[in-house]
Each structure stands twice: as structure tokens, then as C-alpha cells.
N, C-alpha and C positions, 0 to 999 in steps of 0.2 A: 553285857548289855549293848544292842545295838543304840542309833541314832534317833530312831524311832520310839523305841520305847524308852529312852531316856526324857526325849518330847513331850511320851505322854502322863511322864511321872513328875514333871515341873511345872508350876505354873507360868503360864504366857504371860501375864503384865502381873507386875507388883503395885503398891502404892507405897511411896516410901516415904519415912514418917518426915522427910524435911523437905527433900526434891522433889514431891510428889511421882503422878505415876510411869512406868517403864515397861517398856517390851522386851523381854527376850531376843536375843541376839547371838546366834554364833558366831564368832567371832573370827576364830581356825578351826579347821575339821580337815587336818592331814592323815597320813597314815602313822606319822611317829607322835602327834600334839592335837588332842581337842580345846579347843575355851570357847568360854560363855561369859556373858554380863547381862544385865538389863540395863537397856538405853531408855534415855532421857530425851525429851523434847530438844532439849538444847541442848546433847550429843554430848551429854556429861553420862557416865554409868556408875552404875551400883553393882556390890555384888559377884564381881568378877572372880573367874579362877578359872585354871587349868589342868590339865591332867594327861595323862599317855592313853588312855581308855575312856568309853561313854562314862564306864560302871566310876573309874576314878573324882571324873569332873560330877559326878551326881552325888556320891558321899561327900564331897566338900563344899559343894551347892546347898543341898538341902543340910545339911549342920548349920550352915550358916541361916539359910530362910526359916529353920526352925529356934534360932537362939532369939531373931530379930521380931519373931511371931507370925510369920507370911504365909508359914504351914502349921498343922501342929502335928 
């Protein structure tokens, strides 16, 4: 999975059930480390995780935005 289409299989802002809502954020995008989070207004985040690949950081993303109810 490139970076791209990892993009277009996430969603851009959450609303989260205490912090309210969050943007999307890559965080690192090297060649050996991808992560992600969603930020917060006041630069708290949710959600975070990392991975060696797109395809890895999106199987542990959406598991997660799917147990939380953000996708279904």
C-alpha cells in the first residue's frame, strides 16, 4: 500500500468520544518507520501507532477506529 492510498482509506478528522475532534497526522514517513495519530487542538493525540509499511500502520489503525466505532 503506498501513502496515498493509505490516505484515502482513513479518515481525515475523528471525533473523539472525550477529546473531541482530531486531524490526522503523520507523524514519521521514513524509509524503515511509518506513524500516525490524530491531533488534537491542544496537541494531545489519539490513536497512535506505527508500523515498517503503509499496508502495516493501516491494519493497526483501522482495528483500532473500528473497535472505537469511527469506521465500521
Amino acid at each position: 500500500m503506498t501513502k496515498r492510498e493509505f490516505l484515502s482509506k482513513v479518515p481525515d478528522i475523528i471525533d473523539h468520544k472525550v477529546w473531541g475532534y482530531a486531524e490526522l497526522e503523520i507523524v514519521v514517513d521514513s524509509k524503515e518507520q511509518k506513524g500516525v495519530c490524530y491531533r488534537h487542538k491542544d496537541k494531545t493525540a489519539s490513536c497512535g501507532t506505527y508500523g515498517s509499511t503503509w499496508t502495516e500502520v493501516f491494519e493497526n489503525l483501522n482495528k483500532h477506529l473500528i473497535n472505537e466505532g469511527y469506521v465500521k
